[in-house]
N, C-alpha and C positions, 0 to 999 in steps of 0.2 A: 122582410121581417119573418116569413114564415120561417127562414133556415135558421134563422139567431132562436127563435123560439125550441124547433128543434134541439141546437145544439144545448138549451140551455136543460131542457127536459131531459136531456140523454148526461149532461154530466151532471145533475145530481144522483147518477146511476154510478155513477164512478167511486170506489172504495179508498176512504183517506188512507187506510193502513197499506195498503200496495204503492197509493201514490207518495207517500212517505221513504219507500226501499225504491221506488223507481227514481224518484230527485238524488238521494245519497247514492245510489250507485253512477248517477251523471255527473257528479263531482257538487253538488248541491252542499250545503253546509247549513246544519241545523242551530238555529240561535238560542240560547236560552231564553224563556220569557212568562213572566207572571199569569198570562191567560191560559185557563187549563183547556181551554174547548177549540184552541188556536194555537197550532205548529207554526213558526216562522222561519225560513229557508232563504239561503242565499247565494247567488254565485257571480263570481269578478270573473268573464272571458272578456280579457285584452281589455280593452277601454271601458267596455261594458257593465252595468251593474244590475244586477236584476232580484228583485222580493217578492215571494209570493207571501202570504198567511194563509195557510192552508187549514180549513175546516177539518176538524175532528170528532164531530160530535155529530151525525147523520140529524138528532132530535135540533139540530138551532133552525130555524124559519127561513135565513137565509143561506140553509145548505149549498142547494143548486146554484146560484148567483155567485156565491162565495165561489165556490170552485169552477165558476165558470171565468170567474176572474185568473184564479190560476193556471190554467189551461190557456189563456190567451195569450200571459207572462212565460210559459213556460214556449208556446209554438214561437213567442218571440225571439228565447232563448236562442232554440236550435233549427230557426228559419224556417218554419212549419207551419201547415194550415192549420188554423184552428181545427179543422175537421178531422186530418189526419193523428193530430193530438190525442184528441178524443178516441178515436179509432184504437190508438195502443193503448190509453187509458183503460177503453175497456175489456182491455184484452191481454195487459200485460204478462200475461204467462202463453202468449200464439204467437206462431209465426204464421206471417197470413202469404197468403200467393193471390195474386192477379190476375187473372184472365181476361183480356183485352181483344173484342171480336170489331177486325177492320174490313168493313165492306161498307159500300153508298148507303146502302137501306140504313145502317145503324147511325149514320154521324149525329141524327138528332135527339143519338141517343137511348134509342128502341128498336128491338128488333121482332120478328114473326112471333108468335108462340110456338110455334111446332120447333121453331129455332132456338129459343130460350128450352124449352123443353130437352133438347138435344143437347145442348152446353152443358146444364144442370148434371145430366144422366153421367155423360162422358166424363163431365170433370169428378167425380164420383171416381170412374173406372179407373182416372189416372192416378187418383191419389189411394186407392186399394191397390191397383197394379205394381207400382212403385215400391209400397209396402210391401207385397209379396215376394216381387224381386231382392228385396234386401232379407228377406225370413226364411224363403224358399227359393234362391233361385236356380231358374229352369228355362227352356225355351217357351216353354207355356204352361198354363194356368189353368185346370179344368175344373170343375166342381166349384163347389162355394168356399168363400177363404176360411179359417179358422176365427171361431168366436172372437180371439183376443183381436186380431186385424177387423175385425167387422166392428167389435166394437170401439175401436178406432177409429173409426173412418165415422161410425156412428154420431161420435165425441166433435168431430169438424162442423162449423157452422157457416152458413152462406149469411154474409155481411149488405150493407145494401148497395146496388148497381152506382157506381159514378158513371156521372154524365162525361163524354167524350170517346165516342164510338159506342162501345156498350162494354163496361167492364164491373166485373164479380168478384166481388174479396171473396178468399174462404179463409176462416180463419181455425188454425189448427192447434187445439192446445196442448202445452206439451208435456207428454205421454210418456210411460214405458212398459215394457211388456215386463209381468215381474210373476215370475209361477202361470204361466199363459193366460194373465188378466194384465186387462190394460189397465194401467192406475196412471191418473191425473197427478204430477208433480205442482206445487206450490215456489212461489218466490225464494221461500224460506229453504229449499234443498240448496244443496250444496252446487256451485257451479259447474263442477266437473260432470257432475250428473245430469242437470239439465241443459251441458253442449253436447252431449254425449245420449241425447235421448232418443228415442224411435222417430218423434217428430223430428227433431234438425236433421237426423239423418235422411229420413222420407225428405224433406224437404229438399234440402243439397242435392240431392240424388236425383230429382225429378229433375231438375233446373240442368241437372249435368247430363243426365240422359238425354233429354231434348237437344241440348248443343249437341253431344256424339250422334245422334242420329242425322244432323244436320249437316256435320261435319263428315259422314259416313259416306249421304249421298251425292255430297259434291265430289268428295273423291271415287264414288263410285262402285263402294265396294262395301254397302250397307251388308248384304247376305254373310259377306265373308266374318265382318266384325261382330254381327249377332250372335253368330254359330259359336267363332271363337270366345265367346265371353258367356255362353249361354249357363253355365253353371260355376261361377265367379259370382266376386263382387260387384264385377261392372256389367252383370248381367242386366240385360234390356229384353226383358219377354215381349212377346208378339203380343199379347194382354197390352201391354204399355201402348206398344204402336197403335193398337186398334181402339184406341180411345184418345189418341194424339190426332189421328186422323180424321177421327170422329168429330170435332169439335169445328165445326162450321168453316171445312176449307175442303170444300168441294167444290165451290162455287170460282172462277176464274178471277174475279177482283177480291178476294177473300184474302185473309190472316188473320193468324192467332199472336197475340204475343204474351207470356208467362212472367213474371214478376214477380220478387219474393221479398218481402219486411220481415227483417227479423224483429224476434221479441227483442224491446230494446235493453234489458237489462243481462242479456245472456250476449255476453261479445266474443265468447270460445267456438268455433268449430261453424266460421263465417265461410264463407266463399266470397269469390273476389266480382267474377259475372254473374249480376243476378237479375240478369232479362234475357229472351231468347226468343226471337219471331221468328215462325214456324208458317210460311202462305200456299198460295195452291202449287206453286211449282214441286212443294214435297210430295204433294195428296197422291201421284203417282207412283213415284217409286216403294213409297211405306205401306200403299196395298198391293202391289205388287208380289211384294214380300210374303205379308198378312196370308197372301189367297195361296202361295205356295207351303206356306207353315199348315196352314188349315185342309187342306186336300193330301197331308200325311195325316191330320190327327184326327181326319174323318174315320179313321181304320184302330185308333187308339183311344183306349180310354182310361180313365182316374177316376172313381167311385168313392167318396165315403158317407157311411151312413148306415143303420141299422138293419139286420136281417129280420125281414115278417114274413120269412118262408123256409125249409128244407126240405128235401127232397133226395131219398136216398133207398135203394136196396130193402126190406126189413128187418133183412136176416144182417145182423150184426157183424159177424161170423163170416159171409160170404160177400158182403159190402167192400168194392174196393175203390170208391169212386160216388161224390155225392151234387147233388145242382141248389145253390142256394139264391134266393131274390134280397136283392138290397132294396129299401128304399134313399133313398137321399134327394138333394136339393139341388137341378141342375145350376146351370151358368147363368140362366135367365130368372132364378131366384125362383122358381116352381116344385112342387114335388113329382120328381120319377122313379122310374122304376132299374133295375137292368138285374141278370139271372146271368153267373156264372159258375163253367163246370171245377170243381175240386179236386182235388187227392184226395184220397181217405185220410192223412194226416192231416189236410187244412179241415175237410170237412169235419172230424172230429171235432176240432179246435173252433168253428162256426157252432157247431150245436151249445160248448159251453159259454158263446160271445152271444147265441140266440138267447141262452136261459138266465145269463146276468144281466142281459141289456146292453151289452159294450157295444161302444162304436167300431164299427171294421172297413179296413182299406183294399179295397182289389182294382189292379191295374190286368188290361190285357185288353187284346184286339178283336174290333167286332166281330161278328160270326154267322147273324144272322139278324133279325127283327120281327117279333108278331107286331098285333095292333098298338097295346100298349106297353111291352117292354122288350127292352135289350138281348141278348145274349151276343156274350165275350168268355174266349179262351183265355181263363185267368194263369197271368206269369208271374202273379205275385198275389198273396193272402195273408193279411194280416191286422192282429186286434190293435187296437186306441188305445 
Protein backbone atom coordinates (compact mmCIF):
# COMPACT_ATOMS: atom_id res chain seq x y z
CA UNK A 1 0.00 0.00 0.00
CA UNK A 2 2.68 2.33 0.56
CA UNK A 3 3.50 2.52 -3.42
CA UNK A 4 -0.56 2.94 -4.32
CA UNK A 5 -0.38 5.66 -1.68
CA UNK A 6 2.51 7.16 -3.41
CA UNK A 7 1.31 6.76 -6.88
CA UNK A 8 -1.81 8.46 -5.78
CA UNK A 9 -0.05 11.50 -4.08
CA UNK A 10 2.11 12.05 -7.29
CA UNK A 11 -0.93 11.96 -9.84
CA UNK A 12 -2.79 14.62 -8.30
CA UNK A 13 0.44 16.38 -9.47
CA UNK A 14 -0.29 15.74 -12.79
CA UNK A 15 -1.87 18.75 -15.18
CA UNK A 16 -5.33 17.85 -16.74
CA UNK A 17 -4.58 20.43 -19.72
CA UNK A 18 -1.33 18.32 -20.80
CA UNK A 19 -3.03 15.15 -20.09
CA UNK A 20 -5.85 16.22 -22.28
CA UNK A 21 -3.12 16.94 -25.84
CA UNK A 22 -1.15 13.84 -24.51
CA UNK A 23 -4.66 11.32 -24.91
CA UNK A 24 -5.60 13.29 -28.54
CA UNK A 25 -2.46 12.94 -29.85
CA UNK A 26 -2.60 8.91 -28.89
CA UNK A 27 -5.52 8.64 -31.00
CA UNK A 28 -7.86 9.31 -27.95
CA UNK A 29 -11.26 10.85 -28.88
CA UNK A 30 -12.95 13.43 -26.98
CA UNK A 31 -16.80 12.85 -26.20
CA UNK A 32 -19.13 15.59 -25.70
CA UNK A 33 -20.67 15.84 -22.47
CA UNK A 34 -22.80 17.87 -20.05
CA UNK A 35 -20.34 17.93 -16.90
CA UNK A 36 -18.16 21.13 -17.06
CA UNK A 37 -15.44 19.86 -14.42
CA UNK A 38 -15.15 16.26 -16.41
CA UNK A 39 -13.39 15.57 -19.94
CA UNK A 40 -14.68 12.17 -21.32
CA UNK A 41 -12.05 10.33 -23.82
CA UNK A 42 -12.22 7.37 -25.56
CA UNK A 43 -10.44 4.90 -27.65
CA UNK A 44 -11.48 1.39 -29.75
CA UNK A 45 -7.74 -0.57 -30.26
CA UNK A 46 -8.86 -3.75 -32.07
CA UNK A 47 -11.36 -5.48 -29.78
CA UNK A 48 -10.62 -3.27 -27.10
CA UNK A 49 -12.47 -0.37 -25.47
CA UNK A 50 -11.29 1.88 -23.04
CA UNK A 51 -13.01 5.54 -20.89
CA UNK A 52 -11.40 7.47 -18.81
CA UNK A 53 -13.39 10.86 -17.34
CA UNK A 54 -10.75 12.86 -16.88
CA UNK A 55 -10.62 15.58 -14.06
CA UNK A 56 -10.52 19.26 -14.98
CA UNK A 57 -10.96 21.05 -12.34
CA UNK A 58 -7.55 20.65 -9.77
CA UNK A 59 -10.42 22.47 -6.90
CA UNK A 60 -12.89 18.99 -6.92
CA UNK A 61 -11.80 16.84 -3.60
CA UNK A 62 -11.56 13.87 -5.63
CA UNK A 63 -8.77 15.34 -7.91
CA UNK A 64 -5.91 12.82 -7.16
CA UNK A 65 -8.36 9.55 -7.16
CA UNK A 66 -9.97 10.76 -10.10
CA UNK A 67 -6.87 10.88 -12.08
CA UNK A 68 -5.49 8.14 -10.49
CA UNK A 69 -8.27 6.25 -12.10
CA UNK A 70 -7.22 7.46 -15.45
CA UNK A 71 -3.74 6.79 -15.48
CA UNK A 72 -4.40 3.00 -14.61
CA UNK A 73 -7.11 3.12 -17.92
CA UNK A 74 -4.60 4.70 -19.79
CA UNK A 75 -1.30 2.17 -18.67
CA UNK A 76 -3.99 -0.40 -19.55
CA UNK A 77 -4.37 1.18 -22.91
CA UNK A 78 -0.75 0.93 -23.93
CA UNK A 79 0.54 -2.05 -21.73
CA UNK A 80 2.25 0.14 -19.00
CA UNK A 81 3.11 0.29 -15.57
CA UNK A 82 1.08 2.26 -13.77
CA UNK A 83 4.29 4.01 -12.56
CA UNK A 84 5.74 4.43 -15.82
CA UNK A 85 2.48 6.19 -16.78
CA UNK A 86 2.86 8.45 -14.15
CA UNK A 87 6.39 9.08 -15.03
CA UNK A 88 5.55 10.71 -18.66
CA UNK A 89 2.57 12.15 -17.11
CA UNK A 90 4.63 14.10 -15.25
CA UNK A 91 6.91 14.95 -17.54
CA UNK A 92 5.29 15.15 -20.79
CA UNK A 93 7.32 17.57 -22.46
CA UNK A 94 11.11 15.10 -21.30
CA UNK A 95 12.82 12.77 -22.84
CA UNK A 96 14.16 10.82 -20.03
CA UNK A 97 17.47 8.35 -20.43
CA UNK A 98 18.18 5.50 -18.02
CA UNK A 99 21.02 4.72 -16.52
CA UNK A 100 21.13 1.23 -15.31
CA UNK A 101 24.54 0.32 -13.01
CA UNK A 102 24.92 -3.80 -13.12
CA UNK A 103 27.33 -5.13 -10.63
CA UNK A 104 26.55 -7.86 -7.29
CA UNK A 105 26.64 -4.92 -4.80
CA UNK A 106 23.64 -3.24 -6.62
CA UNK A 107 20.96 -6.27 -7.47
CA UNK A 108 19.16 -5.25 -4.22
CA UNK A 109 19.08 -2.29 -5.47
CA UNK A 110 21.55 0.04 -3.71
CA UNK A 111 24.64 0.93 -4.20
CA UNK A 112 28.06 2.67 -2.21
CA UNK A 113 27.53 6.45 -1.73
CA UNK A 114 30.95 7.40 -3.07
CA UNK A 115 29.43 5.25 -6.08
CA UNK A 116 25.94 7.05 -6.38
CA UNK A 117 28.05 10.11 -5.90
CA UNK A 118 30.14 9.20 -9.08
CA UNK A 119 27.08 8.19 -11.38
CA UNK A 120 25.31 11.45 -10.32
CA UNK A 121 28.48 13.68 -11.32
CA UNK A 122 29.42 11.77 -14.61
CA UNK A 123 25.95 11.49 -15.76
CA UNK A 124 25.98 15.25 -15.49
CA UNK A 125 29.28 15.33 -17.86
CA UNK A 126 27.66 13.19 -20.29
CA UNK A 127 24.80 14.91 -21.02
CA UNK A 128 26.81 18.72 -20.99
CA UNK A 129 29.48 16.77 -23.13
CA UNK A 130 27.00 15.46 -25.71
CA UNK A 131 25.52 18.93 -25.84
CA UNK A 132 28.77 20.54 -26.46
CA UNK A 133 29.62 18.02 -29.15
CA UNK A 134 26.58 18.98 -31.00
CA UNK A 135 27.16 23.17 -30.42
CA UNK A 136 30.95 23.07 -30.59
CA UNK A 137 32.45 20.29 -31.86
CA UNK A 138 35.95 19.46 -31.19
CA UNK A 139 38.20 16.81 -29.90
CA UNK A 140 37.83 18.42 -26.61
CA UNK A 141 36.26 20.63 -24.30
CA UNK A 142 38.17 22.92 -21.94
CA UNK A 143 36.90 25.69 -19.72
CA UNK A 144 33.38 25.92 -18.60
CA UNK A 145 30.45 25.35 -21.21
CA UNK A 146 28.52 28.47 -22.23
CA UNK A 147 25.63 29.71 -19.96
CA UNK A 148 22.89 28.59 -22.55
CA UNK A 149 24.32 24.59 -22.32
CA UNK A 150 24.80 25.10 -18.58
CA UNK A 151 21.67 26.12 -18.32
CA UNK A 152 20.43 23.23 -20.00
CA UNK A 153 21.91 20.75 -18.35
CA UNK A 154 20.77 22.94 -15.23
CA UNK A 155 16.95 22.43 -16.59
CA UNK A 156 17.50 18.29 -16.40
CA UNK A 157 16.13 16.56 -13.38
CA UNK A 158 17.14 13.30 -11.60
CA UNK A 159 13.82 11.19 -11.29
CA UNK A 160 13.71 8.44 -8.56
CA UNK A 161 16.15 5.34 -8.54
CA UNK A 162 13.94 1.91 -9.82
CA UNK A 163 14.66 -1.00 -8.07
CA UNK A 164 16.51 -3.79 -10.35
CA UNK A 165 20.14 -3.20 -10.26
CA UNK A 166 20.35 0.49 -9.54
CA UNK A 167 18.81 2.56 -12.19
CA UNK A 168 18.43 6.72 -12.55
CA UNK A 169 15.83 8.51 -14.71
CA UNK A 170 17.06 11.84 -15.70
CA UNK A 171 14.59 13.43 -17.14
CA UNK A 172 15.27 16.11 -19.85
CA UNK A 173 12.87 18.92 -20.89
CA UNK A 174 12.73 19.94 -24.14
CA UNK A 175 14.77 22.81 -24.71
CA UNK A 176 16.11 25.15 -27.40
CA UNK A 177 18.87 27.34 -27.58
CA UNK A 178 17.04 30.54 -29.01
CA UNK A 179 19.57 33.95 -28.92
CA UNK A 180 22.12 31.79 -26.67
CA UNK A 181 19.25 31.13 -23.88
CA UNK A 182 17.88 28.08 -23.30
CA UNK A 183 14.08 28.45 -23.46
CA UNK A 184 11.71 25.60 -22.36
CA UNK A 185 9.22 24.64 -25.39
CA UNK A 186 5.67 23.74 -24.30
CA UNK A 187 3.12 20.90 -25.69
CA UNK A 188 1.51 23.58 -27.59
CA UNK A 189 4.77 24.33 -30.23
CA UNK A 190 4.54 23.21 -33.26
CA UNK A 191 5.88 19.58 -33.73
CA UNK A 192 8.59 20.29 -36.18
CA UNK A 193 10.12 22.28 -33.44
CA UNK A 194 10.01 20.12 -30.73
CA UNK A 195 11.65 16.96 -32.84
CA UNK A 196 13.97 19.22 -33.97
CA UNK A 197 14.96 20.54 -30.43
CA UNK A 198 18.49 20.74 -28.52
CA UNK A 199 17.10 18.00 -26.27
CA UNK A 200 16.07 15.06 -29.02
CA UNK A 201 19.09 15.90 -30.61
CA UNK A 202 21.42 15.65 -27.25
CA UNK A 203 19.40 12.79 -26.70
CA UNK A 204 19.70 10.65 -30.04
CA UNK A 205 23.19 11.63 -30.09
CA UNK A 206 24.23 10.43 -26.71
CA UNK A 207 22.55 6.94 -27.27
CA UNK A 208 24.45 6.97 -30.91
CA UNK A 209 27.67 8.06 -29.66
CA UNK A 210 27.72 5.24 -27.09
CA UNK A 211 26.94 2.56 -29.70
CA UNK A 212 29.92 4.23 -32.31
CA UNK A 213 32.26 4.07 -29.55
CA UNK A 214 31.24 0.56 -28.93
CA UNK A 215 31.30 -0.34 -32.22
CA UNK A 216 34.73 1.46 -32.69
CA UNK A 217 36.44 -0.73 -30.17
CA UNK A 218 35.39 -3.91 -31.28
CA UNK A 219 36.71 -2.98 -34.54
CA UNK A 220 39.55 -1.67 -33.13
CA UNK A 221 40.10 1.35 -34.49
CA UNK A 222 38.37 3.87 -31.73
CA UNK A 223 41.56 6.52 -32.06
CA UNK A 224 41.24 6.43 -35.93
CA UNK A 225 37.20 7.22 -35.87
CA UNK A 226 37.45 9.97 -33.13
CA UNK A 227 40.12 12.08 -34.80
CA UNK A 228 38.18 11.51 -38.06
CA UNK A 229 34.93 12.93 -36.81
CA UNK A 230 36.65 15.23 -34.31
CA UNK A 231 35.01 18.42 -35.75
CA UNK A 232 31.76 16.99 -37.52
CA UNK A 233 28.60 16.25 -36.66
CA UNK A 234 29.42 12.89 -35.32
CA UNK A 235 31.87 14.31 -33.38
CA UNK A 236 32.60 12.29 -29.89
CA UNK A 237 34.96 14.54 -27.80
CA UNK A 238 37.25 12.81 -25.30
CA UNK A 239 34.77 15.01 -22.71
CA UNK A 240 32.19 12.38 -23.76
CA UNK A 241 34.52 9.42 -23.25
CA UNK A 242 35.64 10.53 -19.91
CA UNK A 243 32.39 10.63 -18.43
CA UNK A 244 31.18 7.22 -20.15
CA UNK A 245 33.96 5.80 -18.40
CA UNK A 246 33.50 7.32 -15.45
CA UNK A 247 30.22 5.89 -14.66
CA UNK A 248 30.91 2.69 -12.44
CA UNK A 249 32.83 0.42 -14.97
CA UNK A 250 35.87 0.09 -13.55
CA UNK A 251 35.15 -2.67 -11.57
CA UNK A 252 35.61 -6.23 -13.59
CA UNK A 253 31.79 -7.52 -13.08
CA UNK A 254 30.49 -3.87 -13.74
CA UNK A 255 28.04 -2.37 -16.64
CA UNK A 256 26.41 0.49 -17.57
CA UNK A 257 23.37 0.29 -19.78
CA UNK A 258 21.69 3.86 -21.29
CA UNK A 259 18.08 3.76 -22.19
CA UNK A 260 16.04 6.47 -23.74
CA UNK A 261 11.93 7.32 -23.36
CA UNK A 262 10.78 9.57 -25.58
CA UNK A 263 8.47 12.29 -24.70
CA UNK A 264 5.45 10.44 -25.82
CA UNK A 265 3.57 12.99 -27.67
CA UNK A 266 6.68 14.15 -29.97
CA UNK A 267 7.00 10.93 -32.51
CA UNK A 268 9.39 12.97 -35.28
CA UNK A 269 13.23 12.62 -35.04
CA UNK A 270 12.87 8.92 -33.13
CA UNK A 271 15.73 6.53 -33.38
CA UNK A 272 15.22 2.90 -33.92
CA UNK A 273 18.08 1.60 -30.82
CA UNK A 274 17.37 3.02 -27.94
CA UNK A 275 19.61 0.90 -25.32
CA UNK A 276 23.38 0.51 -25.38
CA UNK A 277 25.39 -1.64 -22.62
CA UNK A 278 28.67 -0.22 -22.25
CA UNK A 279 30.82 -3.02 -19.24
CA UNK A 280 34.36 -3.26 -18.01
CA UNK A 281 35.66 -4.71 -21.24
CA UNK A 282 35.34 -0.99 -22.80
CA UNK A 283 36.99 0.79 -19.41
CA UNK A 284 40.17 -0.05 -21.21
CA UNK A 285 40.42 1.00 -24.47
CA UNK A 286 38.21 4.43 -23.89
CA UNK A 287 40.98 5.50 -21.22
CA UNK A 288 43.45 4.58 -23.22
CA UNK A 289 42.43 7.03 -25.47
CA UNK A 290 41.38 9.63 -22.80
CA UNK A 291 45.17 9.68 -21.26
CA UNK A 292 46.71 10.02 -24.93
CA UNK A 293 44.17 13.05 -25.74
CA UNK A 294 44.94 14.53 -22.40
CA UNK A 295 49.05 14.49 -22.42
CA UNK A 296 48.61 16.78 -25.82
CA UNK A 297 46.28 19.13 -24.04
CA UNK A 298 48.39 19.22 -21.06
CA UNK A 299 50.56 21.75 -23.33
CA UNK A 300 47.14 23.62 -24.61
CA UNK A 301 44.85 25.74 -23.54
CA UNK A 302 41.16 27.41 -23.97
CA UNK A 303 40.47 30.45 -21.59
CA UNK A 304 37.44 32.29 -21.42
CA UNK A 305 36.64 34.86 -19.01
CA UNK A 306 37.32 38.47 -17.90
CA UNK A 307 40.61 40.52 -17.78
CA UNK A 308 41.45 41.81 -13.93
CA UNK A 309 44.81 42.69 -14.98
CA UNK A 310 47.31 44.64 -17.80
CA UNK A 311 50.39 45.00 -18.06
CA UNK A 312 52.38 46.79 -20.57
CA UNK A 313 55.27 49.25 -21.50
CA UNK A 314 53.98 53.05 -20.29
CA UNK A 315 55.08 54.78 -22.96
CA UNK A 316 52.32 54.25 -25.52
CA UNK A 317 54.28 55.28 -28.25
CA UNK A 318 57.12 52.80 -27.62
CA UNK A 319 54.83 49.78 -26.49
CA UNK A 320 54.94 46.87 -28.81
CA UNK A 321 53.78 44.09 -26.86
CA UNK A 322 51.47 43.69 -23.70
CA UNK A 323 50.77 40.64 -20.82
CA UNK A 324 47.20 40.41 -19.58
CA UNK A 325 45.57 37.99 -16.67
CA UNK A 326 42.36 36.33 -17.33
CA UNK A 327 40.28 35.16 -14.77
CA UNK A 328 37.76 32.33 -15.53
CA UNK A 329 36.28 29.18 -14.43
CA UNK A 330 38.22 26.13 -14.86
CA UNK A 331 36.97 22.41 -15.83
CA UNK A 332 36.42 21.54 -12.30
CA UNK A 333 33.89 24.58 -11.91
CA UNK A 334 36.59 26.79 -9.69
CA UNK A 335 37.79 30.17 -10.20
CA UNK A 336 41.44 30.50 -12.02
CA UNK A 337 43.63 32.39 -13.13
CA UNK A 338 46.16 32.26 -16.40
CA UNK A 339 48.42 35.54 -17.97
CA UNK A 340 49.02 35.54 -21.57
CA UNK A 341 51.70 37.47 -23.72
CA UNK A 342 49.96 39.86 -26.64
CA UNK A 343 50.59 41.79 -29.79
CA UNK A 344 50.17 45.44 -29.43
CA UNK A 345 47.07 45.07 -31.68
CA UNK A 346 45.43 42.23 -29.39
CA UNK A 347 46.56 44.10 -26.45
CA UNK A 348 45.10 47.36 -27.52
CA UNK A 349 41.87 45.65 -28.20
CA UNK A 350 42.26 43.76 -24.25
CA UNK A 351 42.56 47.23 -22.64
CA UNK A 352 39.05 48.27 -24.43
CA UNK A 353 37.45 44.47 -23.44
CA UNK A 354 39.14 45.41 -19.80
CA UNK A 355 37.29 49.06 -19.57
CA UNK A 356 33.68 47.58 -21.01
CA UNK A 357 33.89 44.47 -19.04
CA UNK A 358 33.54 42.00 -22.23
CA UNK A 359 34.17 38.56 -21.95
CA UNK A 360 37.54 37.52 -23.89
CA UNK A 361 38.77 34.13 -25.45
CA UNK A 362 42.64 33.35 -25.60
CA UNK A 363 43.82 30.00 -26.80
CA UNK A 364 47.66 29.12 -26.86
CA UNK A 365 50.25 26.78 -25.22
CA UNK A 366 51.57 26.62 -21.84
CA UNK A 367 54.78 28.27 -21.15
CA UNK A 368 55.47 28.39 -17.90
CA UNK A 369 53.62 28.27 -14.20
CA UNK A 370 53.92 30.49 -10.75
CA UNK A 371 52.07 29.55 -7.65
CA UNK A 372 48.90 30.67 -8.71
CA UNK A 373 48.64 31.20 -12.36
CA UNK A 374 49.25 30.14 -15.79
CA UNK A 375 51.24 31.75 -18.51
CA UNK A 376 50.57 30.58 -22.20
CA UNK A 377 51.97 31.87 -25.57
CA UNK A 378 48.69 33.21 -26.93
CA UNK A 379 47.87 32.13 -30.82
CA UNK A 380 44.61 33.53 -30.63
CA UNK A 381 42.79 36.76 -28.95
CA UNK A 382 39.77 37.57 -28.98
CA UNK A 383 36.52 39.58 -27.49
CA UNK A 384 32.81 37.82 -26.64
Amino acid sequence: MIYSADFLEMAGKINHVEVAKYLRDLGWVSISSKRINVKIFQLEKGDSFFQVDLPADRGLRDYKSAMYHVVENIALSVDKSTEQVILELLNPMSDILKLRIKEPDSESGSIYMEEAITLYENAKKLITATAMDILHPRLYHSGRPDNAIAEFVANCRFGQTEIGSYVVSVACPISIIDKNQCKQLSLFNKEDELADSLTRNVVNKLIISAHQVREAIDQGNLEEFIHANAETKDCISANFLDALSGINIYREDSALDIALKYAPTISKNRIENLCVSINHDYYEPINTFINSVNTVQESEMTCIGRISKLHASPDAERRNAGEITIVFINEDEKKATVSAHLTKEDYDAAIDAHREGKTVKVIGTLSGQTKKTKKIECSYFGII
